[in-house]
N, C-alpha and C positions, 0 to 999 in steps of 0.2 A: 511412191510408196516410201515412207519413213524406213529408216536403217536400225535394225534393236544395237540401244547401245550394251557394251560389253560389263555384267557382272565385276564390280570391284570393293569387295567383301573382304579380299585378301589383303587387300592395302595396310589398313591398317593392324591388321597380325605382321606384315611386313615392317612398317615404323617402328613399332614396340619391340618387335627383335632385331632392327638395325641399333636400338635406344641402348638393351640389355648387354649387346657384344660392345657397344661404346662405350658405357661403363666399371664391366668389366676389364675393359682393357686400361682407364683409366684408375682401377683399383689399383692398380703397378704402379701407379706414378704420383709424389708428391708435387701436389700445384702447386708453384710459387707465390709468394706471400704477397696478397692483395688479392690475387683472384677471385673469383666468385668464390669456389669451394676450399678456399683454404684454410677455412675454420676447422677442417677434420677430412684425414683420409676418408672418399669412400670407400666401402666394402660392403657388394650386394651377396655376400656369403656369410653377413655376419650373424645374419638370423637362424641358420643353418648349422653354422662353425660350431664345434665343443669347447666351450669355455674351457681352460683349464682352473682345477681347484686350485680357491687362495688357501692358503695354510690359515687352519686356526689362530689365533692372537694367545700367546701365554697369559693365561690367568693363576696366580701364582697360588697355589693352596695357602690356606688361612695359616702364621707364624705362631706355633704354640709362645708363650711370654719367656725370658730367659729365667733358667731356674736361677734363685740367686742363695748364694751362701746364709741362713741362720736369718731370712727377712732383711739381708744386707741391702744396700743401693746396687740398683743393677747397672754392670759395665756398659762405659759409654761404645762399646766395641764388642757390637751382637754374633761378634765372628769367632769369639773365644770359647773355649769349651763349656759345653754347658754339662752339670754332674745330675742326674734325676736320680741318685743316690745317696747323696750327700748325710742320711742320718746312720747309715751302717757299714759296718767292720769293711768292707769291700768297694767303699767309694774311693773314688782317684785322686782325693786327698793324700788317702794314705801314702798312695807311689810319690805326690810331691815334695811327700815330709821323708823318703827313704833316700828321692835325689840330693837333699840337701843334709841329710846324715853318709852319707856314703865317704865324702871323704873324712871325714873325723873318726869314724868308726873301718871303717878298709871293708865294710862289704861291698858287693857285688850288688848291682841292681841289673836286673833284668825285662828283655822287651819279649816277646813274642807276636809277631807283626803276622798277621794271615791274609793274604790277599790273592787275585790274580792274575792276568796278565799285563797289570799296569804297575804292580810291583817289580814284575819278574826282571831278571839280570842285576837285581840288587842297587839299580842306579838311585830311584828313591832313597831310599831306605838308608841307605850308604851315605848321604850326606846327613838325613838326622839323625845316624849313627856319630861321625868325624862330628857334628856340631854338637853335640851330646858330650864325647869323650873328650873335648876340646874344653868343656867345661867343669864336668866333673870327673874325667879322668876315664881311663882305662884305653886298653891298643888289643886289637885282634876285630877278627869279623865275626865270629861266633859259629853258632851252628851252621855246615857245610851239607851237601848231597857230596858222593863220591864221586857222581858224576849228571852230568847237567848237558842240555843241549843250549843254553845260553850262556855257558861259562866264560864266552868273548869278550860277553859285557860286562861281568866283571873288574871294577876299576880298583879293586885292595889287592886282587891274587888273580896268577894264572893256575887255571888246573888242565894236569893233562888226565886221563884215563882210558884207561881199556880193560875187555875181558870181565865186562859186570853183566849181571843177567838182571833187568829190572821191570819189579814191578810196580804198578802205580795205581793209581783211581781208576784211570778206564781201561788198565789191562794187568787183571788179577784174576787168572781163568783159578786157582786153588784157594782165593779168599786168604791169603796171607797178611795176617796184623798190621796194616803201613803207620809208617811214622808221620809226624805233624806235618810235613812237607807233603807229604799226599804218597812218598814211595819207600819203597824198600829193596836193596841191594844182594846179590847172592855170587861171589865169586864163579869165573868161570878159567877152570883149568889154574892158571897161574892170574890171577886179577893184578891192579897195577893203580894208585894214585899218587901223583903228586901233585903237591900246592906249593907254585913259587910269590911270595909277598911282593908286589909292584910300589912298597909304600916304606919309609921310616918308622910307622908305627906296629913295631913287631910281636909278635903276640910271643907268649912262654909258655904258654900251655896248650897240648894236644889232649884231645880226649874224643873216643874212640865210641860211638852208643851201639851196642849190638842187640839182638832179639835171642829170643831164647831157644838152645840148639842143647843134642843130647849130648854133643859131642864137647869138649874142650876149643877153642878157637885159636890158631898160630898165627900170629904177625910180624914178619920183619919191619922194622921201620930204619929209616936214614935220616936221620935229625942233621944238617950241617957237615954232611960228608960221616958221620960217622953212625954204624948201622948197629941193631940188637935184635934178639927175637924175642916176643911179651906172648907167650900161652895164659889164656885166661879163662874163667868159668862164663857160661850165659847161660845158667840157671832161671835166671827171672825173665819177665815179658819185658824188662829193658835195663840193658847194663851198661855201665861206664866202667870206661878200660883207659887207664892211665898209659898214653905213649911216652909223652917228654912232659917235664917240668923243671922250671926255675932257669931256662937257660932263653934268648932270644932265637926265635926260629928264621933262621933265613930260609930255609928250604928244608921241608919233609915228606917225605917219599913212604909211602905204606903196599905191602904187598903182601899175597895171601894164595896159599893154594887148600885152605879150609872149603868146601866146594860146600857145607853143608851150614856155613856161618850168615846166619841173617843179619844185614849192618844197618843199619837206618841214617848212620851220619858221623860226621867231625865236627868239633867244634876248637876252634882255634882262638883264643882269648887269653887274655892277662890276670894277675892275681885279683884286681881290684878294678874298680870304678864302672863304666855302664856297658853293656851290650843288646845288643837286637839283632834280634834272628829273623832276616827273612826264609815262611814259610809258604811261597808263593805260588801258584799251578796254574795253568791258562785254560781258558774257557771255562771257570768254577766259576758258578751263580752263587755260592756257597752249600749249595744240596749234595756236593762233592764232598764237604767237609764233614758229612755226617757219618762218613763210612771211617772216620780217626774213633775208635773205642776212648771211651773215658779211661779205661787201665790204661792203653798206652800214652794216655796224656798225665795220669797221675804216677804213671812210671818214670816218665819221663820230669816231670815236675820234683821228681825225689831228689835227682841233684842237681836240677838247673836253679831251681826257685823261681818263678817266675815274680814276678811284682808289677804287671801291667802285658794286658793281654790286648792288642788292637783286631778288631776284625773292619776287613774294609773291602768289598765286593759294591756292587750294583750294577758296572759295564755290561758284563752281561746279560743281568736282567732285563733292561729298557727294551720295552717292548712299545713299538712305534707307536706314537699319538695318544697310549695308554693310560690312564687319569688311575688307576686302583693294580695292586701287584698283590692279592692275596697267597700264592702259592708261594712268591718271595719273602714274604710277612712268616705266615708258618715254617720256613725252612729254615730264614735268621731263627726268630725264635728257638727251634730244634737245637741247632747250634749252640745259641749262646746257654742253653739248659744243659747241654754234654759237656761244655766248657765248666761251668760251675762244677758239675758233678768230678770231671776229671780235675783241674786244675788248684779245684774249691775255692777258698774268700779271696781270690785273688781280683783286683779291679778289671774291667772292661772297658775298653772305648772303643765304639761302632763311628767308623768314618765312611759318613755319603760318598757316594759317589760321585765323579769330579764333570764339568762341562764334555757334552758330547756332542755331534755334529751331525748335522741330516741336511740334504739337499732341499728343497723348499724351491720349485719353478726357477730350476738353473743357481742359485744359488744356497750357501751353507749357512746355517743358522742351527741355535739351539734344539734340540731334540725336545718336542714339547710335552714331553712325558717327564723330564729329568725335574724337574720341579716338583711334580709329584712323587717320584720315587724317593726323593730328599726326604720331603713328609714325609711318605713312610717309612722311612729309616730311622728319623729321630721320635715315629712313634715308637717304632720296635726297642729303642732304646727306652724312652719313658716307662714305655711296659714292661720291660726286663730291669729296669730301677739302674740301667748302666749309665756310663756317660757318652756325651754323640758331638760330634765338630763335623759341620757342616764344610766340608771342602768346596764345593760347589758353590756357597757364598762369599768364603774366602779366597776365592783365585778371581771375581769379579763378577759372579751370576751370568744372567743371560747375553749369551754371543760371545762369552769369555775367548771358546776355544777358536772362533773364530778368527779374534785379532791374533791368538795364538799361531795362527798357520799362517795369515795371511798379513802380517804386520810385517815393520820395517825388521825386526829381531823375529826371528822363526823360533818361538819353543815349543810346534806340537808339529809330529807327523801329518802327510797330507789324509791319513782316514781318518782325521775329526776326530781322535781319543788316546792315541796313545801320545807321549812326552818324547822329544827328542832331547838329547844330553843336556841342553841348556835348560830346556823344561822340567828334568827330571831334579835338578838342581835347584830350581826355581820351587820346586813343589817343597820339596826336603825343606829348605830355608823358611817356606811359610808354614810348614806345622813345628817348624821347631819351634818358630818366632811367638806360635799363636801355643801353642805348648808352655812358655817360660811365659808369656802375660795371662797368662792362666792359672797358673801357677802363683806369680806374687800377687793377680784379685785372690785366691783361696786364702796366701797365708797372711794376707794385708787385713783378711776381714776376719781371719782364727783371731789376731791380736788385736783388732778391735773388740770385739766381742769374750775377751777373758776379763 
């Protein structure tokens, strides 16, 4: 009697799963070079595996043409200001021809610089300030808050203060008038500022901006060890109060127990030559800005004059991977229409927004929105007929702020946006730079063209 042989069905289910855990297990391991499989890791999980996303490729929005002066030849340097104004009363011509009368004539030119947290602590600003006043003159910092929570970085003055109650853009529960700065200041009990100058270039003049109260307002001040009390009216929705004049201020100390004195600022500056006032505030897209009434920019405009208004936002607009910003479109817009109204023919220049950083599969690269958002800022200029300087192309375009962090010289903080000192320095020098070859394209082709 023949023996039944044994069902063997399972065999091979068995070889296939001794095959599967073999190479699995050789997925761990690179074969050395020659082997059979060393043309490519295997990996029997990779049909499986979730690809990670590659980041899109920057496609860079279409270059509107450089506008050029009177049909002039266009700069061979598409980094310098461009004017979509240039046939009226309020083109940034004018402010060129006022820096280069200023010293012949002893007026005062002035900036008014509005940004956000990439302005703030003055360290921008502050160098094309010093390179401004280095050329056509003038010493002081200009318009001051009373009190600041980045006053550390301040590199012209230390200020100390105490005993202010303030209010600001995102904490004004009574709707109180704020100043260009975005706040406003209200003694408490016994209030307290001092400004000590860290610089040889000393300013002579104090000057005091209040809001308007029913009361009369009391200040002592200490100019230089020697102190006065100035009672004055704030009658109007913005007034200048004369503290010191005609003398260098080494140090002046201001104090007040007026509890009912609305202050919006100091301004500390010289008889003559340039100042810029940073008007800075962190986390403003610019839609913060619209809450400055046009009175108290043409109240305030009564005795600063301004001659050149910069508005320069977009950090915080970029919205990740986003090609179109319409709600940032209509908010500049907004803006620069309560600028006009409050400040009137006075020139504009809207500066883009500068390189900013995004992770991209473990490493930092350009934010691929930021290209876009450029374009739409120098539409918003075109369409407001102001003038626009691309930052963003003049610090070196895509992956700028990368070498910025991670290069041999460190000029940007590790969050991909902000400047650290030598960056802030860095920034100040190239719009000054690109400011003055902008300036002799304007006046090189006024005198060609006469």
């Amino acid at each position: 009697m023949m023996t039944k042989s044994k069902n063997k069905l399972w065999q091979p289910f068995m070889i296939v799963g001794y095959a599967i855990v073999l190479l699995f297990i050789l997925s761990f391991f690179k074969l050395p070079t020659g082997s059979l499989n060393s043309l490519e890791k295997i990996d029997i999980l990779a049909d499986i595996k979730k690809t990670p996303a590659q980041p899109k490729p920057i496609i860079p929005p279409k270059k509107d043409s450089f506008v050029q002066l009177n049909n002039g030849p266009i700069p061979k340097d598409s980094t310098l200001i461009a004017d979509y104004g240039y046939d009226a009363d309020d083109a940034i011509g004018t402010f060129y021809k006022k820096l280069d009368s200023t010293k012949n004539d002893g007026k005062k030119v002035r900036i008014a610089y509005f940004g956000d947290s990439f302005i703030e602590g003055d360290e921008i600003t502050d160098e094309i300030r010093l390179q401004l006043q280095s050329l056509f003159g003038g010493n002081g910092i200009g318009f001051l808050p009373v009190q600041s929570s980045v006053s550390a970085l301040y590199t012209q003055l230390n200020i100390k203060s105490s005993n202010w109650i303030e209010y600001n853009f995102r904490e004004n529960p009574y709707k109180y008038p704020l100043g260009p700065s975005g706040h406003l200041f209200y003694p408490y009990i016994d209030a307290e500022v001092e400004y000590v100058p860290k610089t040889n270039w000393l300013p002579t003049e104090a000057k005091l901006y209040s809001g308007k109260s029913a009361v009369k307002g009391t200040v002592r001040t200490t100019v230089n060890g020697k102190s006065a009390a100035i009672t004055f009216n704030s009658n109007q929705l913005v007034n200048e109060n004369i503290l010191s004049s005609g003398t260098p201020i080494n140090n002046i100390k201001i104090n007040t127990k007026s509890e009912d004195l609305p202050i919006y600022g100091i301004s500390l500056e010289g008889n003559k030559g340039v100042y810029l006032d940073n008007y800075s505030f962190r986390g403003n897209t610019s839609i913060l800005t619209q809450q400055i009434s046009k009175d108290i920019m043409a109240g305030l405009n009564n005795y600063l004059h301004y001659d050149l208004i910069i508005v320069h936002y977009g950090i915080n607009a970029v919205e990740h991977d986003k090609q179109t910003f319409p709600w940032f479109e209509t908010s500049m817009n907004t803006v620069i229409r309560n600028m006009r109204k409050g400040f009137g023919s006075v020139p504009i220049l809207v500066v883009s927004t500068s390189d900013m950083g995004y992770k991209y599969n473990g490493k930092y690269a350009t934010e691929k929105g930021i290209p876009y958002l450029v374009a739409t800022q120098n539409k918003i200029a075109r369409t407001n007929k102001v003038a626009f300087w691309n930052l963003y192309e003049a610090m070196g375009g895509e992956n700028t702020i990368t070498k910025w962090v991670e290069g041999d010289t460190v000029f940007a903080a590790k969050d991909y946006i902000h400047m650290n000192v030598k960056g802030a320095k860095k920034v100040g020098d190239l719009f000054f730079d690109k400011l003055m070859a902008s300036k002799n394209y304007y006046m090189n082709s006024i005198s060609k063209h006469k």
